[in-house]
C-alpha positions as CSV (number, residue, x, y, z in Angstrom):
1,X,0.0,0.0,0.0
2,X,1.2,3.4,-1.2
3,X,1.5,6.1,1.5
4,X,-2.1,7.8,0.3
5,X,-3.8,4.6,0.5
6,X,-2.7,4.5,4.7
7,X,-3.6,8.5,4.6
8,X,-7.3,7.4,3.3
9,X,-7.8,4.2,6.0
10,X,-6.6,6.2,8.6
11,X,-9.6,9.1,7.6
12,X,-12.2,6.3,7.1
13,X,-11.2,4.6,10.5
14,X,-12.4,4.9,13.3
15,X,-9.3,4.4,15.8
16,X,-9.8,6.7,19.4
17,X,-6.3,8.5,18.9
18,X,-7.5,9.7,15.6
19,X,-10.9,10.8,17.2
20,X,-9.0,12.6,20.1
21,X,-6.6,14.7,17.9
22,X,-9.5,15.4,15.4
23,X,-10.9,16.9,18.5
24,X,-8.5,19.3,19.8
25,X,-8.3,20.0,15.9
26,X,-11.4,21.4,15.6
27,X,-11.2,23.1,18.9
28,X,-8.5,25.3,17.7
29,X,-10.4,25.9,14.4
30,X,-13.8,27.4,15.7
31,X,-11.2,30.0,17.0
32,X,-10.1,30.8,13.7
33,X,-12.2,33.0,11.3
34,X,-14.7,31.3,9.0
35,X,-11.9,31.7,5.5
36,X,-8.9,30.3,6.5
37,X,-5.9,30.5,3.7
38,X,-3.9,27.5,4.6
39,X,-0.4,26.4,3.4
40,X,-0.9,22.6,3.1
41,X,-4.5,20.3,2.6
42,X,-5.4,18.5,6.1
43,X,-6.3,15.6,3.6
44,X,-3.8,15.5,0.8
45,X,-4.7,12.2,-0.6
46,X,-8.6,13.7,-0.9
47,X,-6.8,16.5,-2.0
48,X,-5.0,15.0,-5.1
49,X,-7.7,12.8,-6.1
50,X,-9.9,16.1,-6.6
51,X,-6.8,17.7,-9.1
52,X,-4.6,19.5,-6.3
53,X,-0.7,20.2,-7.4
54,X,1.7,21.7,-5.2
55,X,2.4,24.6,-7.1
56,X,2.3,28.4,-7.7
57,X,-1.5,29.4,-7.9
58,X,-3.1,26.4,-6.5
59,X,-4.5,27.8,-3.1
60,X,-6.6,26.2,-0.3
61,X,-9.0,27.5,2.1
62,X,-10.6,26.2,5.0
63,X,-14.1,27.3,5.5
64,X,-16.5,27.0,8.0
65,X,-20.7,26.8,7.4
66,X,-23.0,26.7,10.2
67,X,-25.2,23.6,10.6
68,X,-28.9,23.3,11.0
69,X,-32.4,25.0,9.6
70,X,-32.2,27.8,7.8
71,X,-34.7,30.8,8.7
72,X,-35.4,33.8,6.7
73,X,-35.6,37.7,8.8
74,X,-38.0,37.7,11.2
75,X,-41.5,38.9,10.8
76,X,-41.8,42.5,11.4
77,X,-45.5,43.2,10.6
78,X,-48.7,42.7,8.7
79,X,-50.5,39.4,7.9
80,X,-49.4,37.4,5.1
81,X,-49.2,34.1,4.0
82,X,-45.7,34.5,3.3
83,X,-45.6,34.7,6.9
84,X,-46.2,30.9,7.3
85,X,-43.2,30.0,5.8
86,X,-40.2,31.4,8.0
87,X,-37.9,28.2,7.3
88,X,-36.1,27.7,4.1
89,X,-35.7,24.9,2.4
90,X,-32.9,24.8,0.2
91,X,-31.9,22.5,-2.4
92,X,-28.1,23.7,-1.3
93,X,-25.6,21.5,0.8
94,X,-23.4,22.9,3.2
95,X,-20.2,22.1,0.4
96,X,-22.3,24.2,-1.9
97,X,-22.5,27.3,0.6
98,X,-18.9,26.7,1.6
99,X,-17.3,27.0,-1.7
100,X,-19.3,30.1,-3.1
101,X,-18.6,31.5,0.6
102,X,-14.9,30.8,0.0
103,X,-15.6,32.5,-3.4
104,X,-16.6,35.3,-2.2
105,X,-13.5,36.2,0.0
106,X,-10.8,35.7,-3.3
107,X,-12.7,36.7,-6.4
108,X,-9.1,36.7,-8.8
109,X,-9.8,32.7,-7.7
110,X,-11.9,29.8,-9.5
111,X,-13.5,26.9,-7.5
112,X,-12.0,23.7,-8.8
113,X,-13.1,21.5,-6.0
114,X,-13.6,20.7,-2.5
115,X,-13.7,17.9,0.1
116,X,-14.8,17.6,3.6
117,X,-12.8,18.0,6.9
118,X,-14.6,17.8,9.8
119,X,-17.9,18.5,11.8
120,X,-19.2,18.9,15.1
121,X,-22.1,20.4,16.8
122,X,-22.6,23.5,15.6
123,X,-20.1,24.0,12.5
124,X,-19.0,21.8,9.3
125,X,-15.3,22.7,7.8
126,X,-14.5,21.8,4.2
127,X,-11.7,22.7,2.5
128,X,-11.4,24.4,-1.1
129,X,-9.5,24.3,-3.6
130,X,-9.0,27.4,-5.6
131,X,-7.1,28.5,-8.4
132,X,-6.0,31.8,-9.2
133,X,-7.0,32.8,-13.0
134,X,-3.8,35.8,-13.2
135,X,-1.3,33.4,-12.4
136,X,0.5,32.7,-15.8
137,X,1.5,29.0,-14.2
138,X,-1.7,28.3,-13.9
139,X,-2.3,30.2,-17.6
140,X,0.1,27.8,-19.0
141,X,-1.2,24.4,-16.8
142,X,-3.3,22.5,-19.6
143,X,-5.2,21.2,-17.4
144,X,-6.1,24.0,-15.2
145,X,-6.2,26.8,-17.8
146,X,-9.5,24.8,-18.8
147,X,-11.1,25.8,-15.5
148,X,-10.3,29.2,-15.4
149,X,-12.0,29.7,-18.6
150,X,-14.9,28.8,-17.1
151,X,-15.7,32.4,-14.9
152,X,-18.2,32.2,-12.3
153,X,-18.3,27.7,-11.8
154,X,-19.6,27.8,-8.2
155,X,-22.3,30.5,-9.3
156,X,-23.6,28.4,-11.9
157,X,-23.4,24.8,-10.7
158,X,-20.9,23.5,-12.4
159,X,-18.6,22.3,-9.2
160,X,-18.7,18.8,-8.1
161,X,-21.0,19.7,-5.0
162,X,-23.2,21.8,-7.5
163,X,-23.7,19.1,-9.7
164,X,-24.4,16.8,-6.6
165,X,-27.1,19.3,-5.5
166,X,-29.1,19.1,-9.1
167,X,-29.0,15.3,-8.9
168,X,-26.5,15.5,-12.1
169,X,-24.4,13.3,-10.5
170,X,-25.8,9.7,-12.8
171,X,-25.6,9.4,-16.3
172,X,-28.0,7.5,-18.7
173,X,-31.0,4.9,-17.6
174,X,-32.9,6.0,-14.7
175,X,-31.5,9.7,-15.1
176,X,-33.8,11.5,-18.5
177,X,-35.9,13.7,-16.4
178,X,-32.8,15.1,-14.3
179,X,-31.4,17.1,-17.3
180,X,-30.9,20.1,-18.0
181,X,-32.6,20.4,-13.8
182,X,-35.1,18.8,-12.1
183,X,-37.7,21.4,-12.1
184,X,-37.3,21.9,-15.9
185,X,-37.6,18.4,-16.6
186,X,-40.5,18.0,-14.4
187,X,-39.3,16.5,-11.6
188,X,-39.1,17.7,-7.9
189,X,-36.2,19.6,-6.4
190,X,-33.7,17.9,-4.3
């Protein structure tokens, strides 16, 4: 077994020492901002499967999204039937928010992909990958140049987690009436 394949087992086990440090790892991260820029991936075999490289214009970001409902402004006045509806329910998951949060704080950047890092009771924390469309390595990067042509992915679904969230995920039998979205096809939201 290669050194990412122990990396992996270790993340997908369950062992108590890996459950402690995980712990006092997330301690130290709720008292860290919600945008982190951090200098290596937590989980760099996650990392590499999802198309990280170490090099110049490749940048990661923790980010932390607050779990549970989600409520619209409270009601101020008047009697409508809007009113009833306080709660939200979006067809968004919390990988979705984080990545157009992470976004948001570097703009130069493109979303190429993400993965998840940890959770507790009140927070999730994923970790982003970005790539920064003025760097001319990443100009020159075959691979990567194809992404930052694409301006705006996490906007307009296009991300892995996107995709995931518009049930684009299958391809073929079983999977007509999900394309181009489920509510133009006919089908029900997610």
């Amino acid at each position: 077994m290669g050194l990412y394949k122990h990396v992996k087992n270790i993340w997908m086990g369950s062992s108590p020492e890996f459950k402690e440090f995980q712990r006092k790892r997330m301690t130290e991260w709720r008292s860290q901002d919600t945008t982190v820029r951090i200098v290596k991936p937590t989980r760099i075999d996650k990392a590499r499967s999802l198309g990280y490289r170490a090099k110049q214009g490749v940048i990661i970001v923790r980010q932390r999204v607050d779990r549970g409902g989600r409520m619209r402004p409270s009601i101020r006045s008047g009697r409508r039937t809007a009113h009833n509806y306080q709660q939200k329910n979006l067809a968004k998951n919390y990988q979705l928010v984080a990545e157009e949060r992470a976004n948001e704080k570097f703009p130069n950047c493109e979303v190429l992909n993400s993965y998840f890092v940890g959770k507790d009771g009140l927070s999730a924390w994923y970790e982003i990958i970005l790539l920064d469309r003025t760097n001319p390595v990443i100009q020159k990067d075959e691979i990567y140049h194809g992404i930052i042509t694409q301006t705006g992915r996490v906007y307009r679904g296009i991300t892995s987690a996107a995709r995931k969230s518009r049930g684009l995920r299958g391809k073929g039998f079983g999977y007509e009436k999900s394309r181009p979205s489920n509510k133009a096809a006919g089908g029900h939201a997610n």
